[in-house]
C-alpha positions in Angstrom: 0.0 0.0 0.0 3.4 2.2 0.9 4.6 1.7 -2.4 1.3 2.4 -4.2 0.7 5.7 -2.4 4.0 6.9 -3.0 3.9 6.0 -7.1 0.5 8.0 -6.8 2.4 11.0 -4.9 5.2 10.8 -8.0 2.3 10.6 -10.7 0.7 13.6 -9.2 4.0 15.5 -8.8 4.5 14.8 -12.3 1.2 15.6 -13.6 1.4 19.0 -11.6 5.1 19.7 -13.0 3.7 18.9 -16.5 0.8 21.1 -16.3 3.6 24.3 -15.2 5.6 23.8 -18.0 2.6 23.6 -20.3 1.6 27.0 -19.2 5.0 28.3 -19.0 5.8 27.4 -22.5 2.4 29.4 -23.3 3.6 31.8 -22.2 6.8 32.1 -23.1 5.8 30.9 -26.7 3.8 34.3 -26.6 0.8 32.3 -27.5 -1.0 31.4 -24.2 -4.3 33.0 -23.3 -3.1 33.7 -19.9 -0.4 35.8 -21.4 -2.6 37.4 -24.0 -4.9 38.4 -20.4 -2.1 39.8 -18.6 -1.5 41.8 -21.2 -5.1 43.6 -21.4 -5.2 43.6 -17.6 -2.0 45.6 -18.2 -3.3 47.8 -20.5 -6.9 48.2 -18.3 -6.3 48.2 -15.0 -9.5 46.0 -14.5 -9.2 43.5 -11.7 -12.5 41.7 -11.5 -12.4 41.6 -15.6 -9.3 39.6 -15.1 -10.4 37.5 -11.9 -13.5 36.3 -13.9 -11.6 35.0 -17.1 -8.3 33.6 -15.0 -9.6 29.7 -14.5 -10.8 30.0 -17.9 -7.1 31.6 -19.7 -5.1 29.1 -17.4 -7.5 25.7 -18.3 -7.2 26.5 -22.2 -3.5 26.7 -21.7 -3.1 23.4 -19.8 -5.0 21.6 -22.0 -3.5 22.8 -25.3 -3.8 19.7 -27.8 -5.7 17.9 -24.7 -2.3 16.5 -23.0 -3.5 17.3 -19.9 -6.5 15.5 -19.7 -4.2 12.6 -21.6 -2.0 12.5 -18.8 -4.6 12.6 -16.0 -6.2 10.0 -17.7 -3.6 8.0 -18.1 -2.4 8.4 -14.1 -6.1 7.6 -13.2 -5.5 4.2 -15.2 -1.8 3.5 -14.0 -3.8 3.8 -10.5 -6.5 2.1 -10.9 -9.4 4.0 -10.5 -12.6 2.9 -11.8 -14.4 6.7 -11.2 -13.1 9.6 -12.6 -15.2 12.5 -11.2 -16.8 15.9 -12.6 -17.7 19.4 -11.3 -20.9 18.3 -13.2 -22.5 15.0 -11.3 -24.0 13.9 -15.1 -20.3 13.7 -16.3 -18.9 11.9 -14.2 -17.8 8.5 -16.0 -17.0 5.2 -14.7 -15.1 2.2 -16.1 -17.5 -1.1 -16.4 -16.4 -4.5 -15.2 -15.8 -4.6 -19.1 -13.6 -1.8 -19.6 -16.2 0.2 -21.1 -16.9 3.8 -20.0 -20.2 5.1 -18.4 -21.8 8.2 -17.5 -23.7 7.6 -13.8 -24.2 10.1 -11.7 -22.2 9.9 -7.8 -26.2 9.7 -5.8 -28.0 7.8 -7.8 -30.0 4.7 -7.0 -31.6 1.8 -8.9 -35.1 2.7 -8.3 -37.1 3.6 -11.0 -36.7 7.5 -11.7 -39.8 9.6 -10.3 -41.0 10.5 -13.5 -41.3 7.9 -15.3 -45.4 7.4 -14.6 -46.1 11.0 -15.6 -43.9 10.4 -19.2 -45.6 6.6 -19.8 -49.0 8.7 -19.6 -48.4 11.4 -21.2 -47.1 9.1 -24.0 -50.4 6.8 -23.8 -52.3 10.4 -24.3 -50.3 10.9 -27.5 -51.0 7.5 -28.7 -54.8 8.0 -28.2 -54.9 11.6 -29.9 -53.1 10.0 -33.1 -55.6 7.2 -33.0 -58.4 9.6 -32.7 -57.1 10.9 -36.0 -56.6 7.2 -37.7 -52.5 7.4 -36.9 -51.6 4.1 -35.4 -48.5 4.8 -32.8 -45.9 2.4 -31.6 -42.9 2.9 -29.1 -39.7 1.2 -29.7 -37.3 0.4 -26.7 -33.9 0.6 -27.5 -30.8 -0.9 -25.3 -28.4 0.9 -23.1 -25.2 0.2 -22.3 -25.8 -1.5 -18.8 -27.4 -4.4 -19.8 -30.7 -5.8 -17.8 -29.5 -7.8 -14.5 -25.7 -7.4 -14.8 -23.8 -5.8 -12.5 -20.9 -4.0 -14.0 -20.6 -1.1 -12.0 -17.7 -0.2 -9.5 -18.3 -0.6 -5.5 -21.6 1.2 -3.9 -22.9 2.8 -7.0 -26.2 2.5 -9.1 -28.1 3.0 -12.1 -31.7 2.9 -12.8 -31.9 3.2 -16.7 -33.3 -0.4 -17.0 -35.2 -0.4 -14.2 -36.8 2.6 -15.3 -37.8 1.4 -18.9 -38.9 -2.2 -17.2 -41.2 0.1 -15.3 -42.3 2.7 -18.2 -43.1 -0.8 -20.7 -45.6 -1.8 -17.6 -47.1 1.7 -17.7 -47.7 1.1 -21.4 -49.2 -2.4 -20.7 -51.4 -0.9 -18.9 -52.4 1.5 -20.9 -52.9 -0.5 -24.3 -50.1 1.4 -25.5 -48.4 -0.8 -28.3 -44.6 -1.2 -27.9 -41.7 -2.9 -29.6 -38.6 -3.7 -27.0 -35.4 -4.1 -28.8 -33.2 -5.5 -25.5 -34.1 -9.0 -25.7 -32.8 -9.5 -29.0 -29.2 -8.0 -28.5 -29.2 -10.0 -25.3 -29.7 -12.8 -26.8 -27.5 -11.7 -29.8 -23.5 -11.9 -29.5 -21.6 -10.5 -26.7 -23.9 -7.4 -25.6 -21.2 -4.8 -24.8 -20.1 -5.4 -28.5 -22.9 -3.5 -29.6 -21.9 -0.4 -28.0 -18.9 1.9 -28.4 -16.4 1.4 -25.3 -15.7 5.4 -24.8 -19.3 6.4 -26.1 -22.8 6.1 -24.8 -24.2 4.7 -28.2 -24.9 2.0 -29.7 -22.2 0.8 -32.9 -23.3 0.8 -36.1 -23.8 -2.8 -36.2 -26.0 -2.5 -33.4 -28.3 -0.3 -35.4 -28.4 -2.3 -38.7 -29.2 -5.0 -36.5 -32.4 -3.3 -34.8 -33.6 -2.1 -38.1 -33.7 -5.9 -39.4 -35.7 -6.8 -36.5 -37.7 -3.4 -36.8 -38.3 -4.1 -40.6 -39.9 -7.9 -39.9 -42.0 -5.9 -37.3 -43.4 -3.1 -39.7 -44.2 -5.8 -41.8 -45.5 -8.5 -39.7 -48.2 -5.6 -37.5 -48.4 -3.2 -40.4 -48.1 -4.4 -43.4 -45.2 -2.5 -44.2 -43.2 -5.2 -46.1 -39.1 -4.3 -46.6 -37.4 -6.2 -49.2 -34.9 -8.9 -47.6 -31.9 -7.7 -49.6 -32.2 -4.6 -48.2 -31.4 -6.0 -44.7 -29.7 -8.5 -45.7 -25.6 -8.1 -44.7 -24.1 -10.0 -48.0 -25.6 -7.0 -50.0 -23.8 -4.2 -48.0 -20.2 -3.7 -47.7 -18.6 -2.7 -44.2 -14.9 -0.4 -44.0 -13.8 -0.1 -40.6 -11.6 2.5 -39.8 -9.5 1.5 -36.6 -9.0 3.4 -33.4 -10.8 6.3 -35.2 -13.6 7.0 -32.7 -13.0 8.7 -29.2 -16.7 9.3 -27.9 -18.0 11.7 -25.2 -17.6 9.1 -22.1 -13.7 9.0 -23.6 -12.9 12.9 -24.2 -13.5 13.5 -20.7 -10.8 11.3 -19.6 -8.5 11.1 -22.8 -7.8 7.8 -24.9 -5.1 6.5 -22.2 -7.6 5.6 -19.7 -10.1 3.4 -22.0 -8.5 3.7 -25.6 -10.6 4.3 -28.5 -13.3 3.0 -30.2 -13.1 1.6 -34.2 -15.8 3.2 -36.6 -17.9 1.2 -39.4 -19.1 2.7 -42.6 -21.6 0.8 -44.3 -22.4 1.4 -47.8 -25.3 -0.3 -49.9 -24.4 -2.8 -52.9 -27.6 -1.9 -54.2 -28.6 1.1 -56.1 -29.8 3.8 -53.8 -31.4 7.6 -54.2 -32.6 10.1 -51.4 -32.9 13.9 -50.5 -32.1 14.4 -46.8 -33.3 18.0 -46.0 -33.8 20.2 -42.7 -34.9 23.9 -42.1 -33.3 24.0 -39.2 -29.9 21.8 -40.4 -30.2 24.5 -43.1 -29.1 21.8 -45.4 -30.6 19.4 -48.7 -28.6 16.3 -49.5 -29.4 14.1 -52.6 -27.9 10.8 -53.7 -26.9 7.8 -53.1 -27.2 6.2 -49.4 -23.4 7.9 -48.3 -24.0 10.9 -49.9 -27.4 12.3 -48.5 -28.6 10.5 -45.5 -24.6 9.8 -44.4 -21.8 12.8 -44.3 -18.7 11.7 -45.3 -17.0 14.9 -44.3 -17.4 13.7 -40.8 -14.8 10.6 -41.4 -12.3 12.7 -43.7 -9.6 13.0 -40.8 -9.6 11.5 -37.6 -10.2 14.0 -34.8 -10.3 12.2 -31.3 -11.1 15.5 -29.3 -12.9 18.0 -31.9 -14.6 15.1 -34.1 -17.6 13.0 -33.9 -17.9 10.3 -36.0 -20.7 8.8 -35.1 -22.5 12.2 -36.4 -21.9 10.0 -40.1 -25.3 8.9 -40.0 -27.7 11.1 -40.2 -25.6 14.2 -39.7 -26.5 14.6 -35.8 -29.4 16.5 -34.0 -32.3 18.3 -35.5 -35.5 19.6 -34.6 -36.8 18.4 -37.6 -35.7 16.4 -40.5 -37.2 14.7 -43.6 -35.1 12.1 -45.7 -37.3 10.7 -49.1 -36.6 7.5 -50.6 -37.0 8.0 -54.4 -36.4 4.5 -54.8 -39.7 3.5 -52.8 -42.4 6.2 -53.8 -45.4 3.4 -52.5 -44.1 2.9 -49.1 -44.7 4.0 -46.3 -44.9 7.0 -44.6 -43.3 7.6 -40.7 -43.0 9.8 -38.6 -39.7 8.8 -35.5 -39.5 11.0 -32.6 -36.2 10.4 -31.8 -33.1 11.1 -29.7 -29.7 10.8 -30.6 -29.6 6.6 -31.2 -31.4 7.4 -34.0 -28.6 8.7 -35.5 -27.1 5.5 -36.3 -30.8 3.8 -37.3 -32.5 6.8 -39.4 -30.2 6.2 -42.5 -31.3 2.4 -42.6 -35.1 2.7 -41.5 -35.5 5.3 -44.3 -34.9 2.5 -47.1 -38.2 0.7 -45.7 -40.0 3.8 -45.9 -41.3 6.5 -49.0 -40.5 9.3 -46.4 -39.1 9.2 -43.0 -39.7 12.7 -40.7 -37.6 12.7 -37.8 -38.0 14.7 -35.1 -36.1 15.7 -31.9 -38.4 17.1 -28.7 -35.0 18.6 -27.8 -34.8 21.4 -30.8 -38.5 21.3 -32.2 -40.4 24.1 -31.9 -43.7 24.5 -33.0 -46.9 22.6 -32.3 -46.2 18.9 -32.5 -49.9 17.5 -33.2 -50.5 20.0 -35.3 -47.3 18.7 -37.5 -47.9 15.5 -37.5 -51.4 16.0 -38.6 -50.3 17.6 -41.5 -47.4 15.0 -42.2 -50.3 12.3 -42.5 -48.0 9.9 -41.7 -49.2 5.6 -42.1 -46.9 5.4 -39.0 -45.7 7.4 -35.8 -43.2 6.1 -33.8 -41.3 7.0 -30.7 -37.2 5.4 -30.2 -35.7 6.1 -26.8 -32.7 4.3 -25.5 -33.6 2.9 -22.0 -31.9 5.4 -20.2 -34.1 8.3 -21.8 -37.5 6.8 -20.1 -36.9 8.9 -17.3 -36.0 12.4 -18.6 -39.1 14.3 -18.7 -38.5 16.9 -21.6 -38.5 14.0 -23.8 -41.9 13.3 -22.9 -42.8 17.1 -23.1 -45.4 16.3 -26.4 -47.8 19.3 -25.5 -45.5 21.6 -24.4 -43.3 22.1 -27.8 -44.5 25.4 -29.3 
């Protein structure tokens, strides 16, 4: 224990030493932002200007090219810690029993979240006002990182995604709400942590080209909605993975050393493909093929661990709202997804079982949401949360989006 504490005392020493030179060098290199505020508080006399922007200067100094968070990370690794704490509880990130990394927050608990009756009602009350106007609804479960009944967190802490969306499902039961729960079949599919990224809170790629085949025999099986099988079927898609490509959010706040990196897979169609991708609010229109509209390839042109997100290939990232057309299938069907950002990864594939797939994200929409989809006249309206959103309640916040 002597020995450990005193290689923990050097680290730290080190660390600290590290950090000086880093902002000496700033400084010296006449480059640093703590120099560039010495110099104004020079030239203005104003001490509480240059109290308020010191942390600030001094932080973007130490972390020039991110080496300081590389070297903490790397010390928290060499000393074995499994929790690598935040100023904000909700970034806090853990390492998993299988080296993955987690977000959990330092209090929480593994009873269902408060709010998760209130958000199973007020989705049963969206169901019913669709129905009212003819527009069967359907809520799909997708899996979180944690899988159901494992326990892969460190020493006296807790999360309560799962139990949370075991507990949101019942709601819906209750409520004749219909739903579609993805878990099961990645449990019972592979090595479940292989599904998701080990520095990121998503699901892979593969993960998401897997829940649209099981989406699509769905679709078809309760709606009618039949996707051709070569569409989902792998032999007619080629995969490129580009290796240790992919630091996600859980990682940047600790730096590659402590976890690694994640590898990224493009998928791209064998098949002919056409489709416009367009958003008001993106302030964009995409159309071609399958890699060229609904995917950005400018998002994999250089790796980028710290500034780049890769996983933003599909689908772009986050709008309000968002409309990709499938030229190639004018007589299917119409849906609408209210999504978060897992759909990201699934949007891109759903769309080639549709004519026209809305999207949109309760996070960024504004405007009246019945009223939209109304005028959408969709065949379809779905709703795909990861487990872990069934307890936020401003993804539930249907009336309350103008």
């Amino acid at each position: 224990m002597k020995r450990r504490n005193t290689i923990t005392a050097c680290l730290f020493l080190l660390l600290m030493a590290g950090g000086f030179v880093l902002l000496l060098t700033s400084f010296l290199g006449r480059e640093g932002s703590f120099e560039a505020l010495l110099k104004t508080f020079a030239k203005d006399k104003d001490v509480t200007a240059f109290l308020a922007q010191a942390e600030t200067a001094v932080n973007q100094d130490l972390d020039r090219d991110h080496l300081f968070i590389q070297l903490y990370g790397g010390i928290q690794r060499i000393t074995g810690r499994r929790m690598v704490e935040d100023a904000v509880d909700e970034n806090t990130v853990v390492k998993l029993s299988t080296g993955a990394l987690n977000f959990v927050k330092p209090d929480s608990t593994a009873q269902p979240a408060e709010s998760v009756e209130a958000n199973a009602a007020a989705t049963a009350d969206l169901a019913q006002a669709l129905e009212e106007q003819g527009i069967p609804y359907l809520f799909v479960m997708a899996p979180q990182k944690i899988q159901r009944g494992q326990d892969l967190l460190p020493v006296g802490m807790a999360e309560n995604g799962n139990s949370t969306a075991d507990a949101f499902l019942e709601e819906l039961d209750q409520s004749g709400t219909s739903y579609f729960d993805l878990r099961p079949f990645f449990e019972s599919n592979g090595i479940y942590s292989g599904w998701f990224f080990n520095t990121d809170h998503h699901w892979k790629p593969e993960a998401a080209f897997f829940a649209w085949q099981n989406l699509a025999q769905l679709l078809d099986h309760n709606y009618g909605f039949v996707t051709p099988s070569y569409l989902t079927d792998p032999s007619n898609w080629s995969t490129a993975v580009l290796e240790d490509f992919f630091l996600g959010s859980q990682g940047k706040r600790v730096g590659s050393l402590y976890a690694g990196v994640d590898d990224f897979t493009i998928y791209t169609p064998k098949f002919e493909t056409n489709l416009t991708y367009a958003s008001t609010d993106g302030g964009f229109e995409r159309t071609g093929p399958f890699n060229q509209s609904v995917c950005f390839p400018e998002r994999v042109e250089q790796m980028d661990w710290f500034n780049g997100n890769p996983y933003t290939y599909y689908s772009g990232g986050d709008y309000g709202m968002a409309t990709m057309t499938n030229h190639n299938n004018p007589n299917g069907p119409r849906i609408v997804l209210l999504r978060e950002s897992f759909s990201c990864a699934l949007a891109p594939f759903l769309a080639l079982s549709c004519s026209e797939l809305t999207t949109i994200d309760l996070r960024y929409y504004q405007g009246d949401l019945m009223e939209t989809l109304e005028a959408l006249e969709p065949d379809l309206v779905m709703t795909m949360y990861a487990a872990s959103s069934t307890g936020l309640e401003n993804m539930f916040a249907f009336e309350g989006t103008e």
